[in-house]
C-alpha positions in Angstrom: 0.0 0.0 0.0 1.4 3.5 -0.8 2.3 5.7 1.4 1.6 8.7 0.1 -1.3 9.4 -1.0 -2.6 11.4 -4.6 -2.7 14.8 -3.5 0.6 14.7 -1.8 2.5 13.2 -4.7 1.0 16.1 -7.0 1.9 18.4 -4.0 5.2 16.7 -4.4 5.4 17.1 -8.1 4.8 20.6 -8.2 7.6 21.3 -5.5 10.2 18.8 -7.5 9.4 21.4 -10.0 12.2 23.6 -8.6 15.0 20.6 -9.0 17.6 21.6 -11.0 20.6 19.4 -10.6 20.8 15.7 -9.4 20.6 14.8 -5.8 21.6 11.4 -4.4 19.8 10.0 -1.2 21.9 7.8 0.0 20.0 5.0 2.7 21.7 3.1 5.0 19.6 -0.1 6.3 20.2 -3.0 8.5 17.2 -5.5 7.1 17.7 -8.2 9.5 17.8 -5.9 12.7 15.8 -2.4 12.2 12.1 -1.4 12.7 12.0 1.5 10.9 14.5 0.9 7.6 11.6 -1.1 5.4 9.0 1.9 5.8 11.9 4.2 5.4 12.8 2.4 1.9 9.7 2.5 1.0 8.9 6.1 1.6 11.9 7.4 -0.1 11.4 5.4 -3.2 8.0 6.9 -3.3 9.6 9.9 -3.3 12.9 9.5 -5.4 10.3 7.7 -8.2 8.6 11.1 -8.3 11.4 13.2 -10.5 14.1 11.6 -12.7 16.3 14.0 -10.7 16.7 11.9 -7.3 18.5 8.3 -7.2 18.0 6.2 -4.1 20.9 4.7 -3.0 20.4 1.7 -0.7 23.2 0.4 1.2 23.6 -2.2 4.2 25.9 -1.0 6.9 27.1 -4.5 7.3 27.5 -5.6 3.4 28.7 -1.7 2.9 30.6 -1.6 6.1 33.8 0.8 4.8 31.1 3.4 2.9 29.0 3.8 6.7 31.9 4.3 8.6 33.2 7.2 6.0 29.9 9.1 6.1 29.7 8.3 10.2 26.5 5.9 9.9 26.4 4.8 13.8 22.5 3.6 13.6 20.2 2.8 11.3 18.1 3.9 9.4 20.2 7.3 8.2 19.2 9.0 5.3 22.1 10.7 3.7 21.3 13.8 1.1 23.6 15.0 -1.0 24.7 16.2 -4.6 24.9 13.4 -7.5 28.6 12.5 -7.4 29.4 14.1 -4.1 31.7 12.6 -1.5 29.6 15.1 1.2 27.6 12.8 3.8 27.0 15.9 6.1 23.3 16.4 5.7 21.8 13.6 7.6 18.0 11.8 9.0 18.6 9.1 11.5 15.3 7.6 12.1 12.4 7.9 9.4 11.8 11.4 7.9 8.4 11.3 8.8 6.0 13.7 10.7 7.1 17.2 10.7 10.1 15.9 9.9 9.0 15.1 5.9 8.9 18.7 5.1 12.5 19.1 6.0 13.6 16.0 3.5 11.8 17.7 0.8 13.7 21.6 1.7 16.5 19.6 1.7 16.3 17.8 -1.7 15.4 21.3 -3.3 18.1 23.1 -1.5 21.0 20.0 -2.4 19.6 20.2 -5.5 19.9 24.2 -6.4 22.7 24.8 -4.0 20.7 27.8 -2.8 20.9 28.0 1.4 19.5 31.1 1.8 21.4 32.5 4.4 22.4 36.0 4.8 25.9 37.4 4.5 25.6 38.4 7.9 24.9 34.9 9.0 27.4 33.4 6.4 29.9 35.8 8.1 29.4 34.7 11.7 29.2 30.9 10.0 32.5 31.1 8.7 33.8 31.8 12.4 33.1 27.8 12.5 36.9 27.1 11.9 37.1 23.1 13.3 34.3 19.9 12.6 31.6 19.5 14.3 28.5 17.6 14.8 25.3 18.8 15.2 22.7 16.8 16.5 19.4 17.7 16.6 16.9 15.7 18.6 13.6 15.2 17.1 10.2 13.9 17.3 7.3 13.4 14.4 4.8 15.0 16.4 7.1 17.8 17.4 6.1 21.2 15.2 9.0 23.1 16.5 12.3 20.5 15.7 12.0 21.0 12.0 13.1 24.7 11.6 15.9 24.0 14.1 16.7 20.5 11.5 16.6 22.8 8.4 18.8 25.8 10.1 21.0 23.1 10.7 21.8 21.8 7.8 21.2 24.9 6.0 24.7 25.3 7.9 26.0 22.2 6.9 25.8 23.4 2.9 27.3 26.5 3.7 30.3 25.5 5.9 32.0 22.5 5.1 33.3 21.8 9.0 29.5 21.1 10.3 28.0 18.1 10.0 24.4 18.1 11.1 21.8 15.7 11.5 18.4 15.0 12.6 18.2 12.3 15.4 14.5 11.0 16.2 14.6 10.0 19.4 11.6 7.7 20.1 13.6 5.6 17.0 16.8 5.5 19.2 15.4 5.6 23.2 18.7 4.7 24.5 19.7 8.6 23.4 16.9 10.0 25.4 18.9 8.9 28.7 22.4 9.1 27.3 21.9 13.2 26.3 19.7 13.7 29.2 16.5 14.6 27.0 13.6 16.4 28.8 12.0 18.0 25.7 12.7 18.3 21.9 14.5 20.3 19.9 17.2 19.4 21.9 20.6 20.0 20.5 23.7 18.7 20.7 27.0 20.3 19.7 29.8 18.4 19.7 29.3 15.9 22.8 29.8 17.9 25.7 27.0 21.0 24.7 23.7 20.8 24.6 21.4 23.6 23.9 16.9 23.0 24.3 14.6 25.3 22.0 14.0 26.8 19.0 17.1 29.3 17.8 17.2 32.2 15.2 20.3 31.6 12.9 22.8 34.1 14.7 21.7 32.8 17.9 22.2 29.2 16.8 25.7 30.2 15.4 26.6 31.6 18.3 25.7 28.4 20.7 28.2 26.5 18.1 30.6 28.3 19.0 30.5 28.0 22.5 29.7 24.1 21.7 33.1 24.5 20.2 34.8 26.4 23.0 34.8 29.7 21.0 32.6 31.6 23.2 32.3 31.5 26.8 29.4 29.2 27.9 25.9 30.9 29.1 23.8 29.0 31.6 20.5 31.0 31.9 16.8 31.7 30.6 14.1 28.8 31.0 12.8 27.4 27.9 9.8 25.9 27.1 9.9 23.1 25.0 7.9 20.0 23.2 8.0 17.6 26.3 9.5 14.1 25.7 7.0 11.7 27.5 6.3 7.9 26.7 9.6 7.1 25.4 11.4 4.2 27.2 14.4 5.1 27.4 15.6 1.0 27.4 19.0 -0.1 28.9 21.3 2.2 30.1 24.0 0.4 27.7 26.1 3.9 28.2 28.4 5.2 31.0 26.6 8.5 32.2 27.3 11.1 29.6 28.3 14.9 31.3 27.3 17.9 29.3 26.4 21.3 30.0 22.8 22.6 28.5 23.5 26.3 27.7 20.3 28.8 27.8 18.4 26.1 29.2 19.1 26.5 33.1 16.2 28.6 34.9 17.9 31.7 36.0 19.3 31.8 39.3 20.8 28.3 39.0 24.5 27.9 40.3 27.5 27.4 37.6 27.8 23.4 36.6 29.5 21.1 38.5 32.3 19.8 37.5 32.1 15.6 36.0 35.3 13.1 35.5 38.3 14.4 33.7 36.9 17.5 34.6 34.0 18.1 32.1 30.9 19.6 33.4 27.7 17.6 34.7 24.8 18.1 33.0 22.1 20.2 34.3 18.5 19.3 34.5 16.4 21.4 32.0 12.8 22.2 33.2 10.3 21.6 30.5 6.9 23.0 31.2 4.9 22.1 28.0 2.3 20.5 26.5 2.5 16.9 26.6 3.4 15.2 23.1 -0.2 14.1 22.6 -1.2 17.6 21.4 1.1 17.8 18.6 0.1 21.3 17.2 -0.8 24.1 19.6 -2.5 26.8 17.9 0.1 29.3 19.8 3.5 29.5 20.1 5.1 32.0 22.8 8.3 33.2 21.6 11.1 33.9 24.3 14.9 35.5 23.7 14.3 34.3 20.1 13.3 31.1 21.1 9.9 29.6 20.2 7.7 27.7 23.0 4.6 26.2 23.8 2.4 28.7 25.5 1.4 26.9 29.0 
């Protein structure tokens, strides 16, 4: 059975319209061990089948062991985009680009495609300040309205420098990330592995949290932030050591400086999140704090 249905792949159609030169998805599957790589495949060949313009490329991190550890494939199923013929494996889904989330795979086709980020040269100049690699992760949920504009600023970045790598991480695919980043409420972002940052962020804003995540701004521990609450996720077996990071603009004011973990790296703090529960997906409001956007209580 399809999973898209008429109007969307005339939607669809009308958007691929825009394409201009080839993009390659690149999938990377584990058939014999992975819940979510069969609807995943069958989604994006939907998709790719839509405009002669998009190849699927479908790849087994076992069979294609060397190729997933060059683009960084740790779990499955991630969804690479990138230009036809490019070595690039920056702009990344792990988990199904479903939900909310199927808007940003279908920015980022057109986008790969054109070449076109649309950033300012104001943000381009602060983005080139990003002088070392880096991962950004942003953790997502389907029924999360917020986590795709912080997913598409992300890799929006990733085009535009060649030192970020960012990708979308759907937690309630990957539970066992829920307890090892400490994550009370989505968009939650981590840059690097030692900074984490909770909320929505306007481009300069986010630019400058990566490079505190990066050490090139002090770190900032202060304004509460309301976010899409995590709730129902089991976070499994704790088959991690306890991971120490430091949430920046996430800490309700007032709250002391971080204390300080093993080798010296700071503990994580626990970030408050006063929202909705999941259930209510799509709040008619949205509050908008320090540039950040939340759900009004």
């Amino acid at each position: 059975m399809p999973l898209l249905d008429d109007k969307q792949k005339a939607d669809l159609l009308r958007h691929f319209k825009g394409l201009t030169g080839e993009v390659t998805v690149m999938l990377f599957a584990r058939p014999a061990d992975c819940d979510f790589c069969k609807v995943t495949t069958d989604l994006l060949n939907e998709v790719t089948g839509l405009s002669p313009k998009l190849q699927l490329q479908v790849l087994d991190v076992e069979n294609d062991q060397a190729e997933a550890e060059r683009c960084g494939v740790d779990k499955t199923p991630a969804v690479i985009v990138k230009g036809a013929g490019s070595e690039d494996c920056r702009i990344r889904f792990f988990g199904a680009p479903a939900g909310y989330e199927f808007t940003t795979l279908v920015e980022d086709l057109l986008m790969v495609s054109t070449g076109k980020h649309g950033l300012s040269a104001e943000v381009l100049a602060e983005l080139g300040k990003v002088d070392q690699p880096v991962r950004v992760q942003v953790m997502t949920l389907p029924t999360c309205p917020y986590c795709p504009s912080m997913v598409r600023t992300a890799h929006r970045f990733a085009l535009a420098n060649k030192n970020i790598t960012a990708d979308m991480v759907e937690v309630s695919e990957f539970p066992a990330l829920v307890k090892f980043y400490e994550v009370q409420g989505v968009p939650h972002t981590m840059i690097g592995e030692t900074y984490g940052v909770v909320g929505v962020y306007k481009e300069l804003d986010f630019i400058q949290e990566i490079l505190r995540g990066i050490g090139k701004l002090p770190i900032e521990l202060n304004e509460h932030v309301q976010v899409h609450e995590v709730t129902g996720i089991d976070s499994g077996p704790n088959i991690h050591e306890p991971h120490p990071h430091v949430h920046g603009r996430g800490v309700p004011p007032g709250s002391p400086a971080p204390q300080t973990g093993p080798k010296g790296k700071p503990r994580a703090r626990k970030v408050s999140a006063t929202a909705k529960p999941a259930q209510n997906p799509a709040p008619k409001t949205a509050a908008k704090k320090a540039g950040r956007k939340g759900v009004k209580k």
